[in-house]
N, C-alpha and C positions, 0 to 999 in steps of 0.2 A: 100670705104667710111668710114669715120674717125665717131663713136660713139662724140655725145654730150654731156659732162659732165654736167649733173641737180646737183646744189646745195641738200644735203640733212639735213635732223634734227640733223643728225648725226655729222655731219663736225666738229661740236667745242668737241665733244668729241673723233676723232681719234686719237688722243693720248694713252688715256686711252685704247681703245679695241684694238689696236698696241699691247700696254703694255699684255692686256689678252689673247691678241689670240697667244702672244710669250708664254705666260705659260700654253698655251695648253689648256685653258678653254672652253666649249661650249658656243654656240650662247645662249641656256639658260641662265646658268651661267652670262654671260656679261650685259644680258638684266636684271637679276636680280641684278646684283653690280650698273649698271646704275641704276635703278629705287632708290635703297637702299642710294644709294650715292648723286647722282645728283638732282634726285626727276624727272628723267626720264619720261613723260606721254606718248609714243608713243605704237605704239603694236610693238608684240614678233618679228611678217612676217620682220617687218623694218630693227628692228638689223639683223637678221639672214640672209636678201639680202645683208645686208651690210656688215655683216661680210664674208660670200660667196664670194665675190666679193673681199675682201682684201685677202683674203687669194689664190685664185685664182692669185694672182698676187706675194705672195710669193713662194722662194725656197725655205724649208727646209737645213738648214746649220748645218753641224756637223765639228768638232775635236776632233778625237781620241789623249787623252794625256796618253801616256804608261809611266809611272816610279815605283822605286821600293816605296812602302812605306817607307816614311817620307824625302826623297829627295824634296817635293814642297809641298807647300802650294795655293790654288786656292780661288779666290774671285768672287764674284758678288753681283752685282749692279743692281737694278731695281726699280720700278716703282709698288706701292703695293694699291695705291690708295685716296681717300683721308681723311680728319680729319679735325674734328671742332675744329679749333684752335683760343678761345675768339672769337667766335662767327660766324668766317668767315672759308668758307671751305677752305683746304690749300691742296695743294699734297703732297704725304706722300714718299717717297722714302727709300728704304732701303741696308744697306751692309752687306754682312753675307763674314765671311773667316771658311773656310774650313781647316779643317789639318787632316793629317794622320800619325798614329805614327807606328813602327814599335812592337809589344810586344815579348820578345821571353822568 
């Protein structure tokens, strides 16, 4: 027997606790960036089933990247929240690059 998917509060904000539960954040944590951020009125039980349940449904993904220092440089991209930009909340996205040098 196939589960029925109920709409939840949560729905227009999956993006965002995508984004925090990829950076390892707690069910706490998320509930407090939502309330901080969005103006979030729900209780803590909500986020925390919700995020249970999304997380429940991830794997875990790793890449081990073996080089010597200063042979590559790595980047990343994510998703960091949002900002009042003239008056309207906007998403905030960010790029960090990485390097390693060798020193001898």
């Amino acid at each position: 027997m196939e589960k029925k998917l109920h709409p939840s509060m949560l729905d227009e904000h999956h993006e965002f606790i995508e984004a925090s539960i990829s950076k390892e954040l707690s069910a706490m944590r998320i509930f407090q960036d939502l309330q901080r951020d969005t103006g979030f009125e729900g209780a803590y039980t909500t986020v925390r089933d919700y995020v249970r349940k999304l997380k429940d449904n991830q794997r875990a993904v790793y890449m081990v990247i073996e080089t010597l220092p200063g042979e590559e440089s790595q980047v990343d991209f994510g998703y960091i929240g949002t900002l009042n930009v003239g008056g309207k909340r906007k998403k905030a996205w960010i790029f960090v690059q990485l390097y390693f040098t060798l020193l001898s």
